[in-house]
N, CA, C and O atoms as a GROMACS GRO file, in nm:
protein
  584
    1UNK      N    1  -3.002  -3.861  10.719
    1UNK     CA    2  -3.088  -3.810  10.615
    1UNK      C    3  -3.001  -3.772  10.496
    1UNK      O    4  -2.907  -3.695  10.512
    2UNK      N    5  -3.034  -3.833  10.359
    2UNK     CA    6  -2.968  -3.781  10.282
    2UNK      C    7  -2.961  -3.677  10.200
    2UNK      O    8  -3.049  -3.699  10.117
    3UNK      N    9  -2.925  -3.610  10.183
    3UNK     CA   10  -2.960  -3.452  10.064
    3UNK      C   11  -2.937  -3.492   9.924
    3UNK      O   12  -2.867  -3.577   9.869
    4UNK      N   13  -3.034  -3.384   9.879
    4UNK     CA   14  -3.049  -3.422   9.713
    4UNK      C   15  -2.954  -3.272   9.735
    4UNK      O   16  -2.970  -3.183   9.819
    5UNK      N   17  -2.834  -3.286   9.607
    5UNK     CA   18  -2.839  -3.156   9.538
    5UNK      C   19  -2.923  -3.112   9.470
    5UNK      O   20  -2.995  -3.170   9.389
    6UNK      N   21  -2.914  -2.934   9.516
    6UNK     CA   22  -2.961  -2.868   9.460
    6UNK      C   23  -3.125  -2.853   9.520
    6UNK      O   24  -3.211  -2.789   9.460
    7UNK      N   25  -3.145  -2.917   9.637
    7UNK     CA   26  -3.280  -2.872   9.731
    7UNK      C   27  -3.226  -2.806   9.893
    7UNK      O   28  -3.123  -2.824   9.958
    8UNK      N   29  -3.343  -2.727   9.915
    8UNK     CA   30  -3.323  -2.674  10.027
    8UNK      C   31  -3.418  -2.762  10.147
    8UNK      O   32  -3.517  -2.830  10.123
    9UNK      N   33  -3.355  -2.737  10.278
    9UNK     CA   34  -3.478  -2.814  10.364
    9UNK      C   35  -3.507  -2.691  10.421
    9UNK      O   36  -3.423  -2.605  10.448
   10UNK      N   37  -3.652  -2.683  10.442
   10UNK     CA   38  -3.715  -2.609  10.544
   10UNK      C   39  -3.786  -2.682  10.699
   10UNK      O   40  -3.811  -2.802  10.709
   11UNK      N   41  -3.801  -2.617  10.770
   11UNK     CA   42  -3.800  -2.642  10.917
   11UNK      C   43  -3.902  -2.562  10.936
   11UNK      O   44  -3.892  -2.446  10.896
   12UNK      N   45  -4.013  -2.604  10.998
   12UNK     CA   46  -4.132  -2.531  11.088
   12UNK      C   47  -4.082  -2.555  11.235
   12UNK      O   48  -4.045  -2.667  11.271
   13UNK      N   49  -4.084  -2.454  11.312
   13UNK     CA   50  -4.050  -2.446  11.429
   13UNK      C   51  -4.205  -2.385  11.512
   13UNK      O   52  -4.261  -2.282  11.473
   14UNK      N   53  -4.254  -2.466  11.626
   14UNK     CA   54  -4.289  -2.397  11.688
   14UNK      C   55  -4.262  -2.379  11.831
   14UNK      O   56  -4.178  -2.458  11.875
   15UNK      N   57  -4.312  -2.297  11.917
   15UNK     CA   58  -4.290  -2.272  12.069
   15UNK      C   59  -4.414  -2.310  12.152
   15UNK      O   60  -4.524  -2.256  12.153
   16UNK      N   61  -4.371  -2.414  12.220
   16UNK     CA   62  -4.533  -2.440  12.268
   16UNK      C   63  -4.480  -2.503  12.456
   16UNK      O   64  -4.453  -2.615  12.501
   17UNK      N   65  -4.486  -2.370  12.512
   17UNK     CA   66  -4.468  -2.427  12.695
   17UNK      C   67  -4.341  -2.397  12.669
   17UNK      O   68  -4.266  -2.494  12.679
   18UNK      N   69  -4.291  -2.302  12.642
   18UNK     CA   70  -4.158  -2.301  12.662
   18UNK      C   71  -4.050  -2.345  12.586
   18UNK      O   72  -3.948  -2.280  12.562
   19UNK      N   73  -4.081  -2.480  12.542
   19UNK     CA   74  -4.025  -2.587  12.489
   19UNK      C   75  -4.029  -2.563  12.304
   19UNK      O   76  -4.133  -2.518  12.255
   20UNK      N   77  -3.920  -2.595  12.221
   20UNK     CA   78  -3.928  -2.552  12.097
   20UNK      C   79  -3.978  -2.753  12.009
   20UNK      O   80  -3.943  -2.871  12.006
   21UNK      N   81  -4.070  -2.663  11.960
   21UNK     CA   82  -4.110  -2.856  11.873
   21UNK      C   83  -4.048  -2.800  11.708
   21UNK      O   84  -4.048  -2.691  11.652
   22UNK      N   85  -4.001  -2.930  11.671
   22UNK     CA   86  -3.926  -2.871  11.544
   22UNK      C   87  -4.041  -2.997  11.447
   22UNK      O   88  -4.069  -3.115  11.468
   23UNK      N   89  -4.074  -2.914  11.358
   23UNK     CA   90  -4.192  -3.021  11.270
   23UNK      C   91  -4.052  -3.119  11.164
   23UNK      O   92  -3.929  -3.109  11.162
   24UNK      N   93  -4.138  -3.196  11.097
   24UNK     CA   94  -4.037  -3.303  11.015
   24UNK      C   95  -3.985  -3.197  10.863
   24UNK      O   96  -4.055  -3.098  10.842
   25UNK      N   97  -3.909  -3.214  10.800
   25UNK     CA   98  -3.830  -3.104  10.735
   25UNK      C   99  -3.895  -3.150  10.583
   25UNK      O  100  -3.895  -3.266  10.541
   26UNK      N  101  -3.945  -3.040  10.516
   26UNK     CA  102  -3.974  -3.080  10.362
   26UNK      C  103  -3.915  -3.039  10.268
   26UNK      O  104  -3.902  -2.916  10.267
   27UNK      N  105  -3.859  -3.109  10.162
   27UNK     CA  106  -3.838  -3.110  10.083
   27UNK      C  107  -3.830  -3.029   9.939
   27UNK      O  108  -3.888  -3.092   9.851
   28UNK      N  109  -3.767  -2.898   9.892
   28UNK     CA  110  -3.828  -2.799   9.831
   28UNK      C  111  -3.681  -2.772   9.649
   28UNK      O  112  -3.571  -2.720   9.630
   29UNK      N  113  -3.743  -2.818   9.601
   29UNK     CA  114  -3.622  -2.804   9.548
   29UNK      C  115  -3.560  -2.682   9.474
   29UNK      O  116  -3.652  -2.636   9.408
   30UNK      N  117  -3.460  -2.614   9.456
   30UNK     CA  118  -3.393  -2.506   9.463
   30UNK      C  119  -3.429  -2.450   9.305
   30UNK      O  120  -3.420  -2.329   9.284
   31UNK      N  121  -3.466  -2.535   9.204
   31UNK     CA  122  -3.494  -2.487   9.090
   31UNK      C  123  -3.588  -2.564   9.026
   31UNK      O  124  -3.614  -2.674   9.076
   32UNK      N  125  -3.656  -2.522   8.908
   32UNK     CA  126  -3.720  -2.623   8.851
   32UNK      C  127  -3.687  -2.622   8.712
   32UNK      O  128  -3.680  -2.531   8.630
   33UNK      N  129  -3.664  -2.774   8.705
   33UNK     CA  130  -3.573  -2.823   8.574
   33UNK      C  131  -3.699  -2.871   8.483
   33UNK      O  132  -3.799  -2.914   8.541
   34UNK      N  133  -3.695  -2.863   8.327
   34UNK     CA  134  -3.792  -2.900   8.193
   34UNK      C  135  -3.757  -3.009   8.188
   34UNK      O  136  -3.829  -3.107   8.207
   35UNK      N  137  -3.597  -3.010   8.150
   35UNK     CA  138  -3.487  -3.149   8.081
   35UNK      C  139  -3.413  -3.172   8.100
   35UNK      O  140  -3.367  -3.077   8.163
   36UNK      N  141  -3.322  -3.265   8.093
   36UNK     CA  142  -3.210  -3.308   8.122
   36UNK      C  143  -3.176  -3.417   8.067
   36UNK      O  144  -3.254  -3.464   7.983
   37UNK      N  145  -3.042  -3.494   8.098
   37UNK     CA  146  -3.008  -3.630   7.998
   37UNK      C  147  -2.999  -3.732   8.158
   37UNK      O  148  -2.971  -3.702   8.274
   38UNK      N  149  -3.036  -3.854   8.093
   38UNK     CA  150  -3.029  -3.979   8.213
   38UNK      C  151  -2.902  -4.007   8.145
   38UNK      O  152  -2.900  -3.966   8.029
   39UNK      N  153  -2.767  -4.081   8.197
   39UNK     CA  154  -2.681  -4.150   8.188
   39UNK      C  155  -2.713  -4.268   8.232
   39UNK      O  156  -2.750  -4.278   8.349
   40UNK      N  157  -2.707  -4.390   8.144
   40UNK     CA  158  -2.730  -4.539   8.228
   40UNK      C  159  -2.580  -4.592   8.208
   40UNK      O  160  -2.527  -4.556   8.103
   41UNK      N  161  -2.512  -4.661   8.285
   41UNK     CA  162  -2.408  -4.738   8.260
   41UNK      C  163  -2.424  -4.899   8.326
   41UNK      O  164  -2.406  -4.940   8.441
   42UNK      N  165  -2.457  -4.954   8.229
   42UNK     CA  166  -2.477  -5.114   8.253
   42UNK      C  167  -2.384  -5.200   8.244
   42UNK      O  168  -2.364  -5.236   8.128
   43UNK      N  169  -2.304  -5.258   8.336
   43UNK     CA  170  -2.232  -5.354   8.346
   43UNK      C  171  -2.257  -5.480   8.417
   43UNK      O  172  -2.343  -5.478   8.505
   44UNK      N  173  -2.181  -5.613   8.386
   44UNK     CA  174  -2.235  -5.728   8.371
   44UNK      C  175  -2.262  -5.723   8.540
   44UNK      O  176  -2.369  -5.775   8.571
   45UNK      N  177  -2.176  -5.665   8.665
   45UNK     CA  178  -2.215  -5.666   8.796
   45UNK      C  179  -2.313  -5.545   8.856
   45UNK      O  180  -2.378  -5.546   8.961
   46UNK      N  181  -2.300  -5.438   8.751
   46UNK     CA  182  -2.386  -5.338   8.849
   46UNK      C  183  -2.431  -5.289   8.769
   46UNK      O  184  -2.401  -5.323   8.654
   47UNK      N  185  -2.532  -5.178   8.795
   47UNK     CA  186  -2.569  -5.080   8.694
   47UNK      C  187  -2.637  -4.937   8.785
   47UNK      O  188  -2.729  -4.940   8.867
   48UNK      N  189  -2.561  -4.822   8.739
   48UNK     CA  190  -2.545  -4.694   8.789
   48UNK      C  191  -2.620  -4.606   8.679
   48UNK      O  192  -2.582  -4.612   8.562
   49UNK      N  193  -2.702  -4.542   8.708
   49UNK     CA  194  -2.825  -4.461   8.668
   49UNK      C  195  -2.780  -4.312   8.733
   49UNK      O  196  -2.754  -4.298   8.852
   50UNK      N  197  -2.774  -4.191   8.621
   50UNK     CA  198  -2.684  -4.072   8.672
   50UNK      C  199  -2.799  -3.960   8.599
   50UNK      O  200  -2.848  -3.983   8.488
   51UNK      N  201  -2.817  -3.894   8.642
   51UNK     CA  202  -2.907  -3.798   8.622
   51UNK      C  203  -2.822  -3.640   8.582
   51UNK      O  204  -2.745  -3.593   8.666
   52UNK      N  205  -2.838  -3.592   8.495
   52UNK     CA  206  -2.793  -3.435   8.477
   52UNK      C  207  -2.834  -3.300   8.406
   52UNK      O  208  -2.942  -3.326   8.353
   53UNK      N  209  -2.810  -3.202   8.385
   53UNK     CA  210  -2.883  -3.114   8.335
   53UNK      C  211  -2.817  -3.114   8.199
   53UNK      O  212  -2.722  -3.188   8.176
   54UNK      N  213  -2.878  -3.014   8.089
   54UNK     CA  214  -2.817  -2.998   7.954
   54UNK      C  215  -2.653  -2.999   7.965
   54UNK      O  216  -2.597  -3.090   7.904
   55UNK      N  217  -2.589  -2.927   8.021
   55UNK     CA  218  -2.449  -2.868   8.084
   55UNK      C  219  -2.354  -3.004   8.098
   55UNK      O  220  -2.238  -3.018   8.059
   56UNK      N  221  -2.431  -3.090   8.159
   56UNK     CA  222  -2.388  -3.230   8.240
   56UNK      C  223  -2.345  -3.234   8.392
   56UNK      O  224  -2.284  -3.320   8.455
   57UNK      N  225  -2.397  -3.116   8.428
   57UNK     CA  226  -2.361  -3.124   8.555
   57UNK      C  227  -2.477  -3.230   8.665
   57UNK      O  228  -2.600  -3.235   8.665
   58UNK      N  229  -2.391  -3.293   8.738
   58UNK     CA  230  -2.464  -3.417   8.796
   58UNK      C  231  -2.583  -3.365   8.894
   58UNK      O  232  -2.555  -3.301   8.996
   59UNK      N  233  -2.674  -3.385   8.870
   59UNK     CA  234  -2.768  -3.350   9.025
   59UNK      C  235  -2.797  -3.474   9.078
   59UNK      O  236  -2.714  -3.479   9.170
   60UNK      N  237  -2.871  -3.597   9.082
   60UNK     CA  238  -2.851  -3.724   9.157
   60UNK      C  239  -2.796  -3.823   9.074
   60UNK      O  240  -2.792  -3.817   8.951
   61UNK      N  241  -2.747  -3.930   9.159
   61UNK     CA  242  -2.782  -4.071   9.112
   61UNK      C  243  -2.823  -4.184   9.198
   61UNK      O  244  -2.889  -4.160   9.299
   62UNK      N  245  -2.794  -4.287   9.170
   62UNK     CA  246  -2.818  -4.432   9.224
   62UNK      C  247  -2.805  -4.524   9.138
   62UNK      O  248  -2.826  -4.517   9.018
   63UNK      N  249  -2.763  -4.633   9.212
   63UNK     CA  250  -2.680  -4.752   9.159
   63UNK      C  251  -2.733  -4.861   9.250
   63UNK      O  252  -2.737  -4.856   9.373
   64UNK      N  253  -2.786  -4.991   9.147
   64UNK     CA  254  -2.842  -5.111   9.237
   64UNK      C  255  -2.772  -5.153   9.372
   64UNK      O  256  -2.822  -5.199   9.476
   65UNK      N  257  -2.601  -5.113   9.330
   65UNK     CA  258  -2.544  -5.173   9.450
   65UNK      C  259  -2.560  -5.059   9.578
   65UNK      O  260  -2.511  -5.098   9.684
   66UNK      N  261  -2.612  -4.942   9.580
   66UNK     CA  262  -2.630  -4.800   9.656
   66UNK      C  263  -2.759  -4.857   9.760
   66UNK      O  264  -2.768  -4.866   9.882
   67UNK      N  265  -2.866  -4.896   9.628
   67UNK     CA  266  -3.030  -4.927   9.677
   67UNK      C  267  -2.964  -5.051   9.820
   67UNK      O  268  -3.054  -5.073   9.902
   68UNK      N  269  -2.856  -5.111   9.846
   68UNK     CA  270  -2.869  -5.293   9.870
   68UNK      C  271  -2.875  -5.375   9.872
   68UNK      O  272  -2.885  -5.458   9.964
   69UNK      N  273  -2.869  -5.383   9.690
   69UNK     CA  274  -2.806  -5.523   9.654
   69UNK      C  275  -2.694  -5.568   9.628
   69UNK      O  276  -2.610  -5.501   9.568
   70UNK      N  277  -2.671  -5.693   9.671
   70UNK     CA  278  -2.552  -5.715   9.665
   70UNK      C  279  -2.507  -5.832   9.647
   70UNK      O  280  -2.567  -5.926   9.697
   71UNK      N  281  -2.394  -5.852   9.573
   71UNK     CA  282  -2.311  -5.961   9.512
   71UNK      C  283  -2.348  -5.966   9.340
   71UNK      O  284  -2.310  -5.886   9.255
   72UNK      N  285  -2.417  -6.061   9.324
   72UNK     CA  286  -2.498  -6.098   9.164
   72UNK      C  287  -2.626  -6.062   9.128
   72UNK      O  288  -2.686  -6.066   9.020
   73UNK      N  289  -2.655  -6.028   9.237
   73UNK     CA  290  -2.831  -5.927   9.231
   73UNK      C  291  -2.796  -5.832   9.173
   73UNK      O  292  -2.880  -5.792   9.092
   74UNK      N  293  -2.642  -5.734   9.182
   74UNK     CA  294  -2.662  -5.638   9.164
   74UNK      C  295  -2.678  -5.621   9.018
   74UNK      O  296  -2.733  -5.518   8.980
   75UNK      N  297  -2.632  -5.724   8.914
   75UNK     CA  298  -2.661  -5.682   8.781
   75UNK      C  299  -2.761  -5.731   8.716
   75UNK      O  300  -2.754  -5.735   8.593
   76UNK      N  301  -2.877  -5.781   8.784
   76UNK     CA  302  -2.991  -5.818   8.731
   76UNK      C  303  -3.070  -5.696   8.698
   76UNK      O  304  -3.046  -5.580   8.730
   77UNK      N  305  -3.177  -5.749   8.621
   77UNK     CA  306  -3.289  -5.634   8.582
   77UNK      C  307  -3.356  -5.569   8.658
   77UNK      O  308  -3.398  -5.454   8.643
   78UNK      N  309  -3.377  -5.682   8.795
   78UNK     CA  310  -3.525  -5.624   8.870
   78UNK      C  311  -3.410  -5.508   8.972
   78UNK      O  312  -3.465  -5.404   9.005
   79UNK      N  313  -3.323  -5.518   8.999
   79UNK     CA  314  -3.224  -5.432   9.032
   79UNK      C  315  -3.202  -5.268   8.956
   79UNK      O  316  -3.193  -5.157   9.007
   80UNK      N  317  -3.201  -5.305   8.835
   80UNK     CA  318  -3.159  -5.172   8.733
   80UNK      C  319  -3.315  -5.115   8.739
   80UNK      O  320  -3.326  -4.994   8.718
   81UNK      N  321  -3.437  -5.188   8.766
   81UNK     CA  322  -3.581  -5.103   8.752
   81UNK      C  323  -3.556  -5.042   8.866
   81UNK      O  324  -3.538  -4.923   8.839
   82UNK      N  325  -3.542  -5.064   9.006
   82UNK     CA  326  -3.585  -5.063   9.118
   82UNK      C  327  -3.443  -4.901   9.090
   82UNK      O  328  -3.468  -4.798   9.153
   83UNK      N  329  -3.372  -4.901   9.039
   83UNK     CA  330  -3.276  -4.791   9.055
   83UNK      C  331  -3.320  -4.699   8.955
   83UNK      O  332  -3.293  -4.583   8.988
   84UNK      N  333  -3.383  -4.708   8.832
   84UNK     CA  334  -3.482  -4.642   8.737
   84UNK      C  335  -3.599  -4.581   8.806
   84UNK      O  336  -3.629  -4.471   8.760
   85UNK      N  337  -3.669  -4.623   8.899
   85UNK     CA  338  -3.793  -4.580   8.983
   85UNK      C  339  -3.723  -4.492   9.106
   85UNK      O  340  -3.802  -4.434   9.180
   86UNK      N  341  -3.554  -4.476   9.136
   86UNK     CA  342  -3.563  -4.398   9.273
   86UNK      C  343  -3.594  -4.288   9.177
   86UNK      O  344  -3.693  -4.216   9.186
   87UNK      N  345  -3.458  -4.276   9.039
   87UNK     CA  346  -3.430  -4.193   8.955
   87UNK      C  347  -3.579  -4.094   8.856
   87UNK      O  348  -3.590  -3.985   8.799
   88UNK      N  349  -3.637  -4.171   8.874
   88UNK     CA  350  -3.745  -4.104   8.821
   88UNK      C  351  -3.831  -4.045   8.899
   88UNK      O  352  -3.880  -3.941   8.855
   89UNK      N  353  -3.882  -4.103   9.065
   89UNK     CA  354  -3.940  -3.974   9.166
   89UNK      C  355  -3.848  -3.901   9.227
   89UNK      O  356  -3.879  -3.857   9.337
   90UNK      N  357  -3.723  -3.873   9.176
   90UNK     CA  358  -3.670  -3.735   9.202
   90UNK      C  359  -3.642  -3.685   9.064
   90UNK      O  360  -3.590  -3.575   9.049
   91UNK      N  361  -3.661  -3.727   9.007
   91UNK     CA  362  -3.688  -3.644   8.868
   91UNK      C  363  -3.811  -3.546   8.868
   91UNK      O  364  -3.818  -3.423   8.866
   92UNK      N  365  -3.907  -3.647   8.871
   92UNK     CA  366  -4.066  -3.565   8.920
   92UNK      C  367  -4.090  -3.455   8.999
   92UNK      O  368  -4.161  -3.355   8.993
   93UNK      N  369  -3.987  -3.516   9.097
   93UNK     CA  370  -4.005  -3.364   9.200
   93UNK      C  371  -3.945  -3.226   9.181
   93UNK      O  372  -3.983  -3.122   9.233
   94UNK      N  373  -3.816  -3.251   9.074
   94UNK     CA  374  -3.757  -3.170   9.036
   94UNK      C  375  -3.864  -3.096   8.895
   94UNK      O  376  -3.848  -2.976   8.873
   95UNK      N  377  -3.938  -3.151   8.832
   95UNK     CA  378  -4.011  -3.106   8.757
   95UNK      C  379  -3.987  -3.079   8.620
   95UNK      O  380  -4.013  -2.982   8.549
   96UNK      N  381  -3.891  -3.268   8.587
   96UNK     CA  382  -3.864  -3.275   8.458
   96UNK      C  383  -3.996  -3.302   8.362
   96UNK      O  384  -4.108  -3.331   8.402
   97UNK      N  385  -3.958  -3.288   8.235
   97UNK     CA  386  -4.061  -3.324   8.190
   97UNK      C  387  -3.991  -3.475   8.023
   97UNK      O  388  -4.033  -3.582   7.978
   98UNK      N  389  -3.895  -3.400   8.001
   98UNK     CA  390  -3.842  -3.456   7.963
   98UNK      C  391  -3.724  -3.515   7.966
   98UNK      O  392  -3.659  -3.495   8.068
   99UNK      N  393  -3.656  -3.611   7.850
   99UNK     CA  394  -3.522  -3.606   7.929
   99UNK      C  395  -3.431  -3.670   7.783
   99UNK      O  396  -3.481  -3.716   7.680
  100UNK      N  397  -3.307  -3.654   7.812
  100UNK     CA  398  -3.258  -3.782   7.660
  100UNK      C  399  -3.165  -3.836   7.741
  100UNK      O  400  -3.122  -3.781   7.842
  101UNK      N  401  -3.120  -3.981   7.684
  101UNK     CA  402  -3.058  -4.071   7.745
  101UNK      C  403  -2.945  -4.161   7.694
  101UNK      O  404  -2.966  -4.233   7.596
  102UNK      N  405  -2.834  -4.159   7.751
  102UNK     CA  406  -2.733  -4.195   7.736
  102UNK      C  407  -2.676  -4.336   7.787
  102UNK      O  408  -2.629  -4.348   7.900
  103UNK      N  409  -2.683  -4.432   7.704
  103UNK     CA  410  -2.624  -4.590   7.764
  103UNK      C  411  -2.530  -4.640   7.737
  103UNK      O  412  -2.506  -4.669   7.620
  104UNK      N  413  -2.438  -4.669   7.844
  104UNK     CA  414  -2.306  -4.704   7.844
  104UNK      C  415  -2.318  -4.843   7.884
  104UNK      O  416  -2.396  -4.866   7.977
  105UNK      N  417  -2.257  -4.936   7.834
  105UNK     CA  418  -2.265  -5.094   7.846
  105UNK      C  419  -2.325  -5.187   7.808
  105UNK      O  420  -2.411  -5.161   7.724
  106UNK      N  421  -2.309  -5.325   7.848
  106UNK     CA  422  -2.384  -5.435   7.759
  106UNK      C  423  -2.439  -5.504   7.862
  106UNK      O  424  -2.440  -5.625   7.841
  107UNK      N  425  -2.495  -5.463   7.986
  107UNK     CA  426  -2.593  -5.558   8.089
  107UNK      C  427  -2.683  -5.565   8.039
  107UNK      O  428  -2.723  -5.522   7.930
  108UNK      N  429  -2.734  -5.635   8.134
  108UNK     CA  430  -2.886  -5.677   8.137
  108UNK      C  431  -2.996  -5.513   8.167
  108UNK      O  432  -3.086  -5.450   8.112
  109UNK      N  433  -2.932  -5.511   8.259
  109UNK     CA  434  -3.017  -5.376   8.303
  109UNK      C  435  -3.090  -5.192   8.224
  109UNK      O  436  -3.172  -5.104   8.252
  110UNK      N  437  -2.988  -5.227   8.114
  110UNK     CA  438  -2.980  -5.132   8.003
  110UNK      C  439  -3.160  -5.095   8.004
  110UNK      O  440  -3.208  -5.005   8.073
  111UNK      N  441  -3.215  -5.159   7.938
  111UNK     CA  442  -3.357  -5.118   7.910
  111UNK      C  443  -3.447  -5.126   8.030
  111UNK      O  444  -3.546  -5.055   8.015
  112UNK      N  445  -3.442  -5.198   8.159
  112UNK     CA  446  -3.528  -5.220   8.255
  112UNK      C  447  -3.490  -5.044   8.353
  112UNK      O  448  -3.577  -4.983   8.415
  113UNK      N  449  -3.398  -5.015   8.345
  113UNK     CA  450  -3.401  -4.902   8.407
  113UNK      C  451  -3.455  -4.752   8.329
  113UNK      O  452  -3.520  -4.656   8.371
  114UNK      N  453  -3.392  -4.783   8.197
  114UNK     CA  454  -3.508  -4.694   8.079
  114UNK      C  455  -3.620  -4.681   8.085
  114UNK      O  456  -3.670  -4.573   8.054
  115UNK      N  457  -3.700  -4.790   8.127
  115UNK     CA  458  -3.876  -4.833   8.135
  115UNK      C  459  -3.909  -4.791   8.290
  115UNK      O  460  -4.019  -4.746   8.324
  116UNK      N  461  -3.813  -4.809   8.367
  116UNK     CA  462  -3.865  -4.766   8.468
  116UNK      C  463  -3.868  -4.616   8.498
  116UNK      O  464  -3.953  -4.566   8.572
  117UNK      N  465  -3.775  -4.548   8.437
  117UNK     CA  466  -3.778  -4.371   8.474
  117UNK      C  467  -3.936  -4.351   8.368
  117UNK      O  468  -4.040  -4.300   8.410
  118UNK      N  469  -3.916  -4.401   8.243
  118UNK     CA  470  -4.050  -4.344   8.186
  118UNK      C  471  -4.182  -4.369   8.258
  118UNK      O  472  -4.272  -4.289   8.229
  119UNK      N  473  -4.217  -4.480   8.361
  119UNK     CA  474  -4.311  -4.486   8.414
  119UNK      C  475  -4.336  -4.370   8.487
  119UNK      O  476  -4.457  -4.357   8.509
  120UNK      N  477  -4.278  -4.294   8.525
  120UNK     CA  478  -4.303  -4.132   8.625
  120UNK      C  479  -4.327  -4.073   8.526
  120UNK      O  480  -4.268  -3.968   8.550
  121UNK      N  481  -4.379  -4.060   8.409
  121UNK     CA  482  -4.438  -3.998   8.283
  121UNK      C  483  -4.346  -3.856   8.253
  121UNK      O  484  -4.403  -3.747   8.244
  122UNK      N  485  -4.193  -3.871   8.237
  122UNK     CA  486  -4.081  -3.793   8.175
  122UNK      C  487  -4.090  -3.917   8.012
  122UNK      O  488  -4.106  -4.038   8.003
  123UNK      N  489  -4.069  -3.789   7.893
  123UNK     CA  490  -4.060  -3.814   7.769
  123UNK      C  491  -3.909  -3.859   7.733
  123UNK      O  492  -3.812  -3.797   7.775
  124UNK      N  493  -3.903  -3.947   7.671
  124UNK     CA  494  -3.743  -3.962   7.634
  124UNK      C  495  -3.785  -3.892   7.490
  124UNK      O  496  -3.891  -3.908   7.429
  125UNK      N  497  -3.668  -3.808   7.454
  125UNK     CA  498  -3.659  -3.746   7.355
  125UNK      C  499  -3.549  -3.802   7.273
  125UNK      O  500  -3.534  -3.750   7.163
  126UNK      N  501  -3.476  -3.894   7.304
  126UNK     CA  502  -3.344  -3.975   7.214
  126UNK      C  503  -3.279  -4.054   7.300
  126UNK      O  504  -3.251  -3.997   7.405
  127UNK      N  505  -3.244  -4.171   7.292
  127UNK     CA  506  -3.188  -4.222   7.314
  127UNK      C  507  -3.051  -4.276   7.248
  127UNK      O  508  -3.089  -4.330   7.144
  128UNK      N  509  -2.904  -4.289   7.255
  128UNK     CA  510  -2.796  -4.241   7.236
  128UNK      C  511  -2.724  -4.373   7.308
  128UNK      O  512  -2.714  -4.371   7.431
  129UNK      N  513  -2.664  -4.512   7.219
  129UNK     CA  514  -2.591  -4.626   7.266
  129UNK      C  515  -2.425  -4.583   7.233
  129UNK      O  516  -2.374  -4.599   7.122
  130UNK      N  517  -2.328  -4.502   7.394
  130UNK     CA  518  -2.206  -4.455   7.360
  130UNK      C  519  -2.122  -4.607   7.411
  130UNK      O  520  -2.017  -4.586   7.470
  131UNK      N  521  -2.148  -4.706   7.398
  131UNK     CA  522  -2.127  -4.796   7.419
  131UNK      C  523  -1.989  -4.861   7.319
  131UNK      O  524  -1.998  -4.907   7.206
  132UNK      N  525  -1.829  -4.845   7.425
  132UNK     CA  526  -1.736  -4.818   7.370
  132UNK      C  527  -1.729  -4.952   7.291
  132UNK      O  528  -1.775  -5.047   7.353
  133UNK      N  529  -1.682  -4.977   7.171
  133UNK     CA  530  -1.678  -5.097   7.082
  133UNK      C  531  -1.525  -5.086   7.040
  133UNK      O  532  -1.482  -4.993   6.972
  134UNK      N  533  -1.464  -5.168   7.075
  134UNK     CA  534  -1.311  -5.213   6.995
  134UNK      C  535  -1.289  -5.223   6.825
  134UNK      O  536  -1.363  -5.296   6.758
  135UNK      N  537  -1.210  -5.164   6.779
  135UNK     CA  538  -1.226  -5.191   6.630
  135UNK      C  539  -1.135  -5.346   6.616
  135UNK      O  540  -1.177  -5.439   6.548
  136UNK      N  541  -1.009  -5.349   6.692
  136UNK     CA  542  -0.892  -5.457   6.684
  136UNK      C  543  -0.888  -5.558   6.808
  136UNK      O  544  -0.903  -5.680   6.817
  137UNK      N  545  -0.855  -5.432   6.918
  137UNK     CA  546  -0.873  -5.490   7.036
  137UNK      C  547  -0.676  -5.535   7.077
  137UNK      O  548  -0.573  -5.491   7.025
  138UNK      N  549  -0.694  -5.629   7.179
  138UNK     CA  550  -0.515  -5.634   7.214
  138UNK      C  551  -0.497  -5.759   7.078
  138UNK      O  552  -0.568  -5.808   6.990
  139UNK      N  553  -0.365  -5.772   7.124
  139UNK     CA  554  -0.330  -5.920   7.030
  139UNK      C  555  -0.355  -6.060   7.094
  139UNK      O  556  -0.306  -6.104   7.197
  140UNK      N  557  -0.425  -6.106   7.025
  140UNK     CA  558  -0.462  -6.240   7.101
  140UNK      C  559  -0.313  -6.364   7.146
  140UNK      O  560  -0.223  -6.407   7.075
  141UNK      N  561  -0.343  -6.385   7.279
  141UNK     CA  562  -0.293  -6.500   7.336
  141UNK      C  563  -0.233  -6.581   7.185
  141UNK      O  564  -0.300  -6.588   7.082
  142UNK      N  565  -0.033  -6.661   7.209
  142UNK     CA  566  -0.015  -6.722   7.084
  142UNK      C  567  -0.104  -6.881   7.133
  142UNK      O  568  -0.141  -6.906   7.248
  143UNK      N  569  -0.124  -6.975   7.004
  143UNK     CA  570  -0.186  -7.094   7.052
  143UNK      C  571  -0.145  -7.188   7.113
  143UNK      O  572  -0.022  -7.193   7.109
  144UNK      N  573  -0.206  -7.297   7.189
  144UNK     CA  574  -0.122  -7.384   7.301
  144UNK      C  575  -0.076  -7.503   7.223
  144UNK      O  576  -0.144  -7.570   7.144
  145UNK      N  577   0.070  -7.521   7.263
  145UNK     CA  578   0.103  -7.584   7.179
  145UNK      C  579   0.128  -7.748   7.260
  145UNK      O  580   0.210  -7.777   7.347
  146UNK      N  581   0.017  -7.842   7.191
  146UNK     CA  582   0.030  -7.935   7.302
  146UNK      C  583   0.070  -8.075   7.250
  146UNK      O  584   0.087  -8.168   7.330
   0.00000   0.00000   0.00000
């Protein structure tokens, strides 16, 4: 079972013949958050979807290659939604309402995982391309001299 930071599990226990029955454990989360910023980082093989509070401190993520895809799936679109939709029903449960968003890279996945957290009806309030750009770059290879 995996844990979200920042939730508690509770346990119903009862006693019935002696014998202790332990009920299935729910889910409660430890605070309730307004906003926060999504981090997307899209690269040409994967794309990692990071969730955090104003502060930046991390509370979940997921990454196409996390969900089970794998090899060249992992940097497709229907990949980056499907990791946008875990990210957004634990958003919900946490009781965002809004959020602003931060995209790092040049995949494919950039906007399909954007569209998918907004479908859980969280507001993007800005969106923000920190998407590192070279001014020079190295020195290019000399030419082949043939």
């Amino acid at each position: 079972m995996t844990k979200i930071k920042g939730t508690t599990e509770t346990e119903d226990k009862k006693v019935e013949g002696g014998e202790e029955v332990v009920a299935p454990t729910t889910k409660t989360p430890k605070k309730k958050m307004t906003s926060g910023v999504l981090h997307v980082q899209a690269t040409f093989n994967n794309t990692k979807v990071l969730f955090s509070d104003k502060q930046g401190n991390t509370l979940f993520w997921s990454s196409s290659g996390s969900l089970g895809f794998k090899g060249a799936k992992k940097g497709t679109p229907f990949a980056a939604g499907k990791v946008g939709e875990v990210i957004g029903s634990k958003a919900t449960a946490l009781g965002v309402k809004d959020a602003d968003v931060v995209v790092v890279g040049v995949g494919s996945g950039r906007e399909p995982a954007i569209r998918a957290f907004m479908a859980y009806g969280i507001d993007i309030t800005s969106i923000k391309d920190m998407t590192p750009v070279p001014h020079n770059g190295p020195k290019p290879k000399k030419p082949r001299r043939v």
